[in-house]
C-alpha positions in Angstrom: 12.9 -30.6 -16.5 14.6 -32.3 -13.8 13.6 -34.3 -10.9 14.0 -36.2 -8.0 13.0 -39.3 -6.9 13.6 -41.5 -3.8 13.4 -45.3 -3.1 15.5 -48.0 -1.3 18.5 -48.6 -2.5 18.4 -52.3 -2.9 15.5 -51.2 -5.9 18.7 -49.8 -7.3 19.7 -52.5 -9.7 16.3 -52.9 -10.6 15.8 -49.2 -11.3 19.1 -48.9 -13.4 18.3 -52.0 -15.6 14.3 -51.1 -16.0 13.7 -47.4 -15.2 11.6 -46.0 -12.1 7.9 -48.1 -12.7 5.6 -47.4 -10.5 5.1 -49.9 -7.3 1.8 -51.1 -8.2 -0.1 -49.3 -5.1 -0.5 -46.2 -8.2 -0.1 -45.9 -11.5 2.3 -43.3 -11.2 5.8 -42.6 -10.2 6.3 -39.7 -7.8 9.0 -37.4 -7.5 10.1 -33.7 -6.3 11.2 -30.6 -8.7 13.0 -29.7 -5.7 16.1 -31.9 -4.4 15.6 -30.3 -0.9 12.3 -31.5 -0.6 13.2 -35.3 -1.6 16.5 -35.1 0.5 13.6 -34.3 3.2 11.1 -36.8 2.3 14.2 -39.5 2.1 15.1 -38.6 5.5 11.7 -39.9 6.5 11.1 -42.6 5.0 14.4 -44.0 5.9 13.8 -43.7 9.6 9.7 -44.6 9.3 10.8 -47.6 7.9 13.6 -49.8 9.8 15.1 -52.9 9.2 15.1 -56.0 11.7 18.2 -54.6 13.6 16.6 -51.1 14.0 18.8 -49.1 11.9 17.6 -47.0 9.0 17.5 -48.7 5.3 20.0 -47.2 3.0 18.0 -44.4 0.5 18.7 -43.2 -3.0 17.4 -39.9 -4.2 17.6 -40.9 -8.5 17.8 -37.7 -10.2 16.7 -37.9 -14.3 15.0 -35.9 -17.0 11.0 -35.5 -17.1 9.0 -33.8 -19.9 6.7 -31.5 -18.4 3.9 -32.4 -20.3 3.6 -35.9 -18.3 4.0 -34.3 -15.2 1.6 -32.8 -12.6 1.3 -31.5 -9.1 0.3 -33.6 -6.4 -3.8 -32.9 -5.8 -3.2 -34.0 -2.3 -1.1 -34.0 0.5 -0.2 -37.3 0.7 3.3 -37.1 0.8 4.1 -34.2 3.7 6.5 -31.7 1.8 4.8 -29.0 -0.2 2.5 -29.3 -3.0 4.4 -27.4 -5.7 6.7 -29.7 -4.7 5.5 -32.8 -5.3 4.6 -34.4 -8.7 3.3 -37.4 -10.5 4.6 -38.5 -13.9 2.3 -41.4 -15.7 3.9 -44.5 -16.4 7.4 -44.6 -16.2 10.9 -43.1 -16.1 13.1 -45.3 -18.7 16.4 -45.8 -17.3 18.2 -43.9 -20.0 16.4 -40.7 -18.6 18.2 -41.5 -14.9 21.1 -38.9 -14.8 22.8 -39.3 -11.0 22.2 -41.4 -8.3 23.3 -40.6 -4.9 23.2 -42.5 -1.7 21.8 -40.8 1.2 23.8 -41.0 4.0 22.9 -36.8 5.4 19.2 -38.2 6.5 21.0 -40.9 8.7 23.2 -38.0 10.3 20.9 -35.2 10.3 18.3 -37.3 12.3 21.1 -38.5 14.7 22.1 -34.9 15.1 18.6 -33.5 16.0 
């Protein structure tokens, strides 16, 4: 199964020397089964979060491989994409499981083009 998962990319070293752990605010690492819905999600979180100058922090959306059997949908709607969507994978993603990594630089326009 694969899925998506977004963070900051200065956790990027971090995440391609240790895996994607969770943060310590859950014990779980959340990601999307659909790369729409994290492209989404990315777009918000870069611009809900700002640096000092006001600009948006630079995302990654970290694709990698997932056994289903550790996976599960969200209960809630904390994050605000849709449930199926959503998913929560105990403990960790190792960092041999990480396939792609991409920058996200399409939130950044897409907001300024809205």
């Amino acid at each position: 199964m694969t899925l998506w998962h977004v963070a900051f990319a200065s956790r990027l070293d971090v995440i391609l020397r240790d895996g994607i752990v969770p943060d310590g605010r859950a014990p779980v690492v959340f990601a999307f089964r659909d790369y729409g819905d994290a492209a989404r999600w990315a777009g918000t979180v870069q611009w809900t979060y700002l640096d000092d100058d006001d600009m948006p922090r630079l995302i990654v959306i970290v694709e990698f491989d997932a056994d289903p059997a550790v996976c599960e949908a969200a209960s809630d709607r904390t994050l605000d994409v849709p449930r199926s969507s959503v998913v929560l994978r105990d403990g960790s993603v190792p960092p041999t499981a990480i396939r792609h990594v991409e920058v996200l630089v399409s939130a950044l326009l897409s907001r300024l083009a809205s």
